[in-house]
N, C-alpha and C positions, 0 to 999 in steps of 0.2 A: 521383369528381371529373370530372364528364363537363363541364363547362362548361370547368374548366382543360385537360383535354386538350384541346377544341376552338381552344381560343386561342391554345394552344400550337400546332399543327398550321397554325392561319390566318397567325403569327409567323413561323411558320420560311416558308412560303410567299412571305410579302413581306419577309423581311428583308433581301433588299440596297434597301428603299425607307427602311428605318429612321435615322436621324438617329444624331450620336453620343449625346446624350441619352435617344435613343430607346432604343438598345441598351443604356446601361447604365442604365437605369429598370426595361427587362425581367429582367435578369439579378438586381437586387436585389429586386423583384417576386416571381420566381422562391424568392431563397434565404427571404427575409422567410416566405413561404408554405409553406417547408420543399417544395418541389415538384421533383424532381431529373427532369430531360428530358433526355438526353444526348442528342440528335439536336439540341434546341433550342440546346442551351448550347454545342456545337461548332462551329454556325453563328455565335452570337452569339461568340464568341473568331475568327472567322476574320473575321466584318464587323469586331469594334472592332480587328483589327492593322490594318486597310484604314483603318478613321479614325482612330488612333491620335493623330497631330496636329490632329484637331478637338477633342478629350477637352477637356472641363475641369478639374481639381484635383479637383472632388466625381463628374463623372464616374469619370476612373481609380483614388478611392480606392475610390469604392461599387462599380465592376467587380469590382477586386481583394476587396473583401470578400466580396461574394455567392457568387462561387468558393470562397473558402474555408469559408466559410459551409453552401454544398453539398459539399463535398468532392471537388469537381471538379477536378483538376490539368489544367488547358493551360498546360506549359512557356513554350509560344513567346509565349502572349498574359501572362505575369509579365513575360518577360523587357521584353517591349513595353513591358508599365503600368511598372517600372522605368526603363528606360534615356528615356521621355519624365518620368515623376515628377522625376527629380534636376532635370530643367532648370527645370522646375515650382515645385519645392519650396516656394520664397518664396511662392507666392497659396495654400499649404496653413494653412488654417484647424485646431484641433485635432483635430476630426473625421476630415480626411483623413490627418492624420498616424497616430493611431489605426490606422484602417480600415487603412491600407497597411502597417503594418509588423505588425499582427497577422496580417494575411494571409499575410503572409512568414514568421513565427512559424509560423504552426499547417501551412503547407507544407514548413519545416524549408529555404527558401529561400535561402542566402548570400548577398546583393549587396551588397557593401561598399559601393561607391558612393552604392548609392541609402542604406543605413543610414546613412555618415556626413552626407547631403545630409539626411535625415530628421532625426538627431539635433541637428544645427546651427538648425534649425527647431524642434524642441523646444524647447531652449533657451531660443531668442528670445522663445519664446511661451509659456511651461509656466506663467506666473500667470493664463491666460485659460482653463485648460486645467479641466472638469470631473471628478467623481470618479472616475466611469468610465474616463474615457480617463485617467489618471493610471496608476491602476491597469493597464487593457489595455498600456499604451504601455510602463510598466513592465514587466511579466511578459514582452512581447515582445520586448523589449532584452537581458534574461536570458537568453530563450531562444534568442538569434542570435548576441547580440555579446558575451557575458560583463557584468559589471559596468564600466559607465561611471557613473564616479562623478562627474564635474560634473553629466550627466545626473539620476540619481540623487538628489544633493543639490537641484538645483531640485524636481524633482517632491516632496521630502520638505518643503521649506520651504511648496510651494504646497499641499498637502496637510493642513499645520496649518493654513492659512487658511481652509479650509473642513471640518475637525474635524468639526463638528456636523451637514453637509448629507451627507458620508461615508456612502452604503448597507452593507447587511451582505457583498456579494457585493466590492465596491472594497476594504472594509474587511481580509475574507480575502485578496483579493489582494499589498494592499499589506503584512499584518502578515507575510507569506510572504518577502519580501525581505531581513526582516531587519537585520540592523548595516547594511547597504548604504544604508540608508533613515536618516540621523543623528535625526531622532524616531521611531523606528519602535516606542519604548514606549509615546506616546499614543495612535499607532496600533492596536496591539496593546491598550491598555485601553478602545480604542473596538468593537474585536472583541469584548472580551471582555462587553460590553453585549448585542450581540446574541447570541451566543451563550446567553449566561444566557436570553436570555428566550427563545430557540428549546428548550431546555432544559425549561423549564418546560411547555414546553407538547407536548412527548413523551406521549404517552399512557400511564399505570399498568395497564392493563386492555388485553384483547381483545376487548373491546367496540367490533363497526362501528362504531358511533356518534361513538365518540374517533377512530375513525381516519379516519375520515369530516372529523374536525375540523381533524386532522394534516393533509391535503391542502390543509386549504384556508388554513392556516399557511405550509404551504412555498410557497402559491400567491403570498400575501400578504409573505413573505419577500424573495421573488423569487432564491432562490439556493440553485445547483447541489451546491455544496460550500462547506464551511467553511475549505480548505486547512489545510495541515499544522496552522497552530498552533492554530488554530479547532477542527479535528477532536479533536486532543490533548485539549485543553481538555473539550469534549464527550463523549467518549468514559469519560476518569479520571470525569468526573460520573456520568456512567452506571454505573459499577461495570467498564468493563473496561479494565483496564491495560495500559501498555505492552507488549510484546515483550520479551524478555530480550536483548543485546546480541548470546549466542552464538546466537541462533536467527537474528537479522538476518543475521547473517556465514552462515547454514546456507540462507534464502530466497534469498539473490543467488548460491548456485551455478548453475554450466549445469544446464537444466533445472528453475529455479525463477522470479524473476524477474529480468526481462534487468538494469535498473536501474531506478532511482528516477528520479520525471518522466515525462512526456508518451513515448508509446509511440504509432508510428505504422504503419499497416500499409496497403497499397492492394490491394483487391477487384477484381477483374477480371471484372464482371456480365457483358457484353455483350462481344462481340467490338471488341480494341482497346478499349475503353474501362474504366480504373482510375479508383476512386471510395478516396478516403483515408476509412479507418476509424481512430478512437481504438482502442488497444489498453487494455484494463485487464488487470491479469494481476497474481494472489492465489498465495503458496506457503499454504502450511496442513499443520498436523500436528496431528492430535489421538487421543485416547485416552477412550471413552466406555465405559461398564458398567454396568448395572442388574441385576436378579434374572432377567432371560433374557437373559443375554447379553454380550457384550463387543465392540467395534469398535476398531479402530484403522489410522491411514492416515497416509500422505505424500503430498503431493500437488499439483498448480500447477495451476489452473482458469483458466481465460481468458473474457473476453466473447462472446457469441455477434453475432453481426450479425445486424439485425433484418432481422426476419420469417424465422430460424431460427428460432422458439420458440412454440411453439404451445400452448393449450393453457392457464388457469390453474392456479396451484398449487393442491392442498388446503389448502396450511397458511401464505401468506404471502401479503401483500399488500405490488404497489409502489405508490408514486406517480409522478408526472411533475412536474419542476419546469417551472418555467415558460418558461424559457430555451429550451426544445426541447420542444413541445407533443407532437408527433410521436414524440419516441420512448420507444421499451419497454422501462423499469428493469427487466425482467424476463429480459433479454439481459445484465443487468451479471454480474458476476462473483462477487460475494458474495452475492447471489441465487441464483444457478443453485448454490452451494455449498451454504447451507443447506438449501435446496429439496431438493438428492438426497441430504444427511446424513440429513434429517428421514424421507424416504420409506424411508431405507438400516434407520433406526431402528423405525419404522414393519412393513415388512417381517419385524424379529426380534422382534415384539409389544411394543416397547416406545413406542411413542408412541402406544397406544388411549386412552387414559384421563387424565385431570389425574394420577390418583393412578400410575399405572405411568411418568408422565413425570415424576415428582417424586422416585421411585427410581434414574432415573439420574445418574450424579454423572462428572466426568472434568475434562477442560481439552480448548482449541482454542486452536492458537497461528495467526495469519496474517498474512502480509506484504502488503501490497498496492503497485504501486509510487505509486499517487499516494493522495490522500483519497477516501476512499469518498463519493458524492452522499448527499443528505439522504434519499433513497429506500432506502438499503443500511442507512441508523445507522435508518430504523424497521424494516426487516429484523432487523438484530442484535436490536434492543429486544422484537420478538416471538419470537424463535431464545426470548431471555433469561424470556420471561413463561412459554414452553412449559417449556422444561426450567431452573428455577430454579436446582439444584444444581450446575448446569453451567458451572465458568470461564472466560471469554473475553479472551484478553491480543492483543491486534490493533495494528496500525501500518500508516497509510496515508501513505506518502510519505517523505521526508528524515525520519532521526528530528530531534525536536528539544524544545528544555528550554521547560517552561513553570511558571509558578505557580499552581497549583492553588485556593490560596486568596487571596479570597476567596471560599467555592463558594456556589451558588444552594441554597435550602430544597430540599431532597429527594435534593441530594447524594449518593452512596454511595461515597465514595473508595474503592476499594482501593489497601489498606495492604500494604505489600513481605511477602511471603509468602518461607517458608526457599529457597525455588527463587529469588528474588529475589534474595536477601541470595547464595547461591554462584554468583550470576553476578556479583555486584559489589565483593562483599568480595573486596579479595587477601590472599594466605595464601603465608603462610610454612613454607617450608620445615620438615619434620617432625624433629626431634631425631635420631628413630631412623634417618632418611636421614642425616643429617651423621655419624653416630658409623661407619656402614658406609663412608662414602667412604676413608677410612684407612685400611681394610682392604683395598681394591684390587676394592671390589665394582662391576661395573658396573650402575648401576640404569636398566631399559628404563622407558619410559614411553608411553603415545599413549592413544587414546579413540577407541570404534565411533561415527561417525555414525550419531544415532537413525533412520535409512533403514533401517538394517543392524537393528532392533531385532526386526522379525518374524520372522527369523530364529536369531534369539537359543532357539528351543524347544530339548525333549530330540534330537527326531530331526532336528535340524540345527546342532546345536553349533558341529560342524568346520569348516562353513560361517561360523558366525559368527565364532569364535575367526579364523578366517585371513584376516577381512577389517580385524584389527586391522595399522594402519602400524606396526612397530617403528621407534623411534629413541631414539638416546642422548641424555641432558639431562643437562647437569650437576644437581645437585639445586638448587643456590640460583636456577636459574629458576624453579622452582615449575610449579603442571599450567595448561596453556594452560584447562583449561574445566573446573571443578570439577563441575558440571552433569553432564555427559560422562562424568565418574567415577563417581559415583552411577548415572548411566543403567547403567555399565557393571556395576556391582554387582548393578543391579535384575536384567539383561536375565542375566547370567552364573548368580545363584544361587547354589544347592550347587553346581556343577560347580567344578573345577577350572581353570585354566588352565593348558595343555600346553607342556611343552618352549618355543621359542619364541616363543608366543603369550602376551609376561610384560606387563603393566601394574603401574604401586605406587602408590597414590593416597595420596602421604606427607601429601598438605595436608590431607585429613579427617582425620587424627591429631588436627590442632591444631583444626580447623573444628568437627567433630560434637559434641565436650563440650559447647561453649560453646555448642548449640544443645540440650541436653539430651539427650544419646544416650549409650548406654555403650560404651565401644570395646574391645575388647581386641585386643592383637596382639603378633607374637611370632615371632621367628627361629628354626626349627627344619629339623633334615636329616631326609631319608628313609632310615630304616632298615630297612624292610622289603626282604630279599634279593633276595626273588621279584619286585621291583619296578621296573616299565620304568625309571624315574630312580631308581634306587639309587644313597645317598651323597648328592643335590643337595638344595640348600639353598631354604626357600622362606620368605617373609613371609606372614603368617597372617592376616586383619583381619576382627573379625567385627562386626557392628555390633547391639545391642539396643533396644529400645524396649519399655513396659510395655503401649504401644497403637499403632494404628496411626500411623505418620507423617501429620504435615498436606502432604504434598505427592504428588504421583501416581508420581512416579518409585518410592516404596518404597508404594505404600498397597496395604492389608490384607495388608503383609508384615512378621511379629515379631519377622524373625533374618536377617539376611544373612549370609553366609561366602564369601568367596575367599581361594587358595591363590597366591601371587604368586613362581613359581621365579629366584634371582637367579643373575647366572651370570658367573661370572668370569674 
């Protein structure tokens, strides 16, 4: 860009010549062109505090925006565009109202003032206000000042007025707010329009051709993400489901993702100078196996910042939406995952061939904290064309309920699978637990986080057993995470459970029948003399199947057995 550097360079030269107009024309200039100067834009924030009272309304909103825009934080010249905006407020048209409080949004900025002086002005104005800024001015209010619901309810009334003029990008925005929004079902069935026919038009094949087509979909789209309910929507189409509840509760530990929503982080390129980066940030846990091999991992991936990443993949293609021409879906998050799953695969000879990739079979669970961009769901959908056998249960954002039907032609729901059904069914307490408690038995109870699961081998048992929490439950609480039990069966095996290292997973008594499994179990003492617990009492539970189970936790296992010592 040898023309823009030079312009840039002649700018910064004459900038105390520049006008207020002048300066905020360059700075939006600047973002518009996705062109980030810090030598430039540090001049232009020290000139526009010096004209601060020449700015006009479209001046200080388009300042405020371009900054944000480039992810440039200058504190002092917000505080500036701020404390002159309130007095302003009244000659703000929708645009500037817009521009100025998103900017304050996406810098995670508090200024009451200027927000209550901006919301008042909403207000007054929200039936002039287009789809865009409906939506922007929404999401930004969220993101600052909570739910203002007079607010709110105008943008929702003004928003049925113009129903039909509603883009696909406004449309995700606005069905993401929610109850907050009093029509926010037509909203949400105006999503679900585009949606469907971004759906359709997902390529079947890895065939360049189609995906060549896909770009130029998303081009024509014009939008980044589908947000929460949108992606749901999309995704259940796709074939890949939810998240189970207890894996959500398992991605927001330390060390997985921080929370759900916008993640911000500041880069420090240049001496003194911090540029705001989005954070994406994925937990994942999966379990993969073919005829050479077996993989399995925990794990939390984060975005790289561009121009870390070098290099195409062999096996994935992004696109770019159109909102940010400039940057590289190849930095996201669930890119850079499948990317080194696929290469990890790859490596143990299992991704040479269609036919050795059709061998592998397993599941991939992922959290993400916001919706994945349209560039990551054709990711997933070629992860999904490579290895076919392979389940993918993913959630991008706030979880939330949607109605799946009525679904678009080529649909592939998935349907609640037995790992589904033991995250969701509650379960009652097991007979044989009730009949021991009047015996004065105390029954321990807790469950390994699946982190702990590679450890779970022969020559690390001890390791594994000792990272079980012991605690007492009465029985009519029932097991925090049936899932968890099962894991704990799978990971435990033949072994034993020592002294006290005790679990009792009384709720599979009542659960496993009713899902076709044979159970047997049974209170028995040790009678062997010679043996370290001689005389202690243990619950026995073994679980049968004529075939493999449909679910990964027990697959290609025909017999589980643990030994549960109870102690009094």
């Amino acid at each position: 860009m040898p023309l823009l550097h030079g312009l840039a360079d002649r700018s910064l030269a004459l900038i105390h010549d520049f006008s207020a107009q002048g300066l905020s024309n360059t700075s939006w200039a600047l973002a518009t062109l996705s062109f980030p100067t810090a030598r430039l834009l540090n001049a232009i924030a020290s000139a526009s505090i010096h004209r601060i009272e020449e700015m006009s309304h479209q001046d200080l909103s388009n300042t405020a925006w371009a900054f944000a825009k480039l992810g440039f934080m200058h504190e002092p010249l917000l505080q500036a565009v701020a404390t002159t905006a309130q007095l302003r407020v009244s000659e703000f048209v929708p645009q500037d109202v817009t521009n100025t409080v998103w900017a304050f949004a996406v810098f995670a900025v508090q200024h009451n003032p200027l927000l209550e002086a901006v919301a008042e002005q909403a207000l007054r104005t929200a039936s002039e206000f287009l789809p865009q800024h409906l939506a922007n001015t929404a999401w930004a209010f969220e993101e600052l000042h909570g739910e203002d619901q007079p607010l709110m309810h105008a943008f929702s009334a003004a928003a049925v007025q113009l129903i039909e003029d509603i883009d696909a990008q406004s449309a995700a925005n606005l069905a993401d707010r929610g109850a907050s929004l009093p029509h926010h079902e037509l909203l949400a069935d105006r999503l679900r329009r585009f949606v469907s026919s971004f759906f359709e038009a997902i390529p079947q094949t890895l065939d360049p051709v189609a995906w060549n087509r896909y770009a130029e979909t998303v081009d024509s789209v014009r939008i980044d993400n589908f947000g929460c309910v949108g992606t749901r929507l999309l995704m259940s189409w796709m074939g890949i489901a939810d998240v189970s509840p207890a894996f959500r509760q398992r991605g927001l530990l330390p060390g997985g993702v921080p929370r759900f929503g916008r993640l911000r982080a500041f880069v420090e390129r240049e001496d003194g100078v911090s540029w705001l980066r989005t954070r994406v940030v994925n937990y994942v846990e999966y379990v993969l196996e073919g005829a050479r091999g077996r993989i399995t991992g925990a794990e939390a991936c984060e975005n790289a910042y561009h121009g870390e990443v070098t290099g195409d993949s062999r096996w994935l293609r992004a696109v770019n939406p159109p909102f940010n021409p400039f940057a590289d879906r190849r930095t996201c998050s669930e890119f850079r995952f499948f990317d080194r799953l696929i290469e990890t695969l790859a490596q143990q000879g299992m991704a040479s061939t269609p036919e050795v990739r059709e061998e592998v079979t397993g599941h991939i669970q992922m959290l993400i904290n916001a919706p994945p961009c349209v560039s990551c769901i054709g990711v997933m959908r070629q992860f999904q064309m490579l290895f076919s056998a392979v389940k993918m249960r993913i959630s991008g954002g706030r979880p939330v309920e949607v109605s799946l039907l009525p679904a678009p032609p080529g649909a592939k729901l998935q349907t609640s699978s037995p790992e589904d059904l033991y995250e969701q069914e509650p379960l009652q307490p097991s007979p044989v637990v009730v009949s021991m408690q009047p015996m004065g038995w105390t029954v321990r109870e807790s469950h390994m986080d699946p982190r702990q699961w590679p450890a779970a081998n022969a020559n690390e048992f001890e390791r594994a057993t000792s990272a079980l929490a012991v605690g007492v439950h009465p029985p009519s609480h029932g097991i925090t995470s049936p899932t968890h039990q099962l894991a704990l069966l799978a990971a435990l095996g033949e072994h034993r459970v020592r002294q006290e290292h005790l679990v009792l997973c009384h709720g599979l008594l009542d659960l496993l029948p009713r899902k076709g499994f044979k159970v047997i179990a049974h209170v028995w003492r040790r009678e062997d003399k010679e043996a370290e617990n001689h005389g202690a009492l243990y619950f026995s539970l073994c679980v049968f199947s004529g075939t493999s189970p449909p679910w990964q936790l027990l697959r290609s296992r025909e017999r589980l057995a643990v030994e549960l010592r109870l102690e009094r």
